[in-house]
C-alpha positions in Angstrom: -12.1 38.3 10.6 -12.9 37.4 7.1 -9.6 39.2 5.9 -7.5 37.0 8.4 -8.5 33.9 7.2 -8.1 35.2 3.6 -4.5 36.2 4.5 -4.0 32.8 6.7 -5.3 31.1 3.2 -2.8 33.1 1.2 0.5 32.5 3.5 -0.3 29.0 3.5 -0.3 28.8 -0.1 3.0 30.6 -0.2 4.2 27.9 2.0 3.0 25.4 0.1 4.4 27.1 -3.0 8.2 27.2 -1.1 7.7 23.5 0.1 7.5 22.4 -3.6 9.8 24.1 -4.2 12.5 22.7 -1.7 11.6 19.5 -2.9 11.8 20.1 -6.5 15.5 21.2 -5.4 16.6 18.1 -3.2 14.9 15.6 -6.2 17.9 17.6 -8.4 20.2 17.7 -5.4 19.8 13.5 -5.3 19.6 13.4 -8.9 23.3 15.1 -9.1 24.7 13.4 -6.5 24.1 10.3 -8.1 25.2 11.2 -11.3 28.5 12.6 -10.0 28.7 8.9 -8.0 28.5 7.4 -11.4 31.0 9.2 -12.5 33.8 8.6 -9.9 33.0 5.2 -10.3 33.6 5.3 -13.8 36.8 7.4 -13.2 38.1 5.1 -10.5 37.6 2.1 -13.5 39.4 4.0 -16.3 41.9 4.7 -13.6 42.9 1.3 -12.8 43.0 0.6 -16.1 45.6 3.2 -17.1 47.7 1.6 -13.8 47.5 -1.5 -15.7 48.6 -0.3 -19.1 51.4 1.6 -17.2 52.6 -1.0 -15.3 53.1 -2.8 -18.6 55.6 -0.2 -19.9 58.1 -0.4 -16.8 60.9 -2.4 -16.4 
């Protein structure tokens, strides 16, 4: 009896131990994702700028 609590104890620590873990990954996941956000936004800005400078040059 003793040993299946003490291996009950132990898988529930592993789970524990894998549920950090997941979070730990979709904290990064978010983290990415809002950095790559930034940086389309920034993209989309330079972009419309180069239109404008562009459209200077035509005719």
């Amino acid at each position: 009896m003793n040993r299946s609590v003490a291996e009950a104890a132990a898988g529930s620590g592993q789970i524990a131990a894998n549920i950090d873990g997941v979070a730990a990954a979709a904290k990064a996941t978010t983290e990415h994702v809002e950095a790559s956000k930034a940086a389309a936004d920034e993209l989309a800005q330079v972009s419309g700028r180069l239109q404008e400078l562009v459209g200077g040059f035509r005719f």
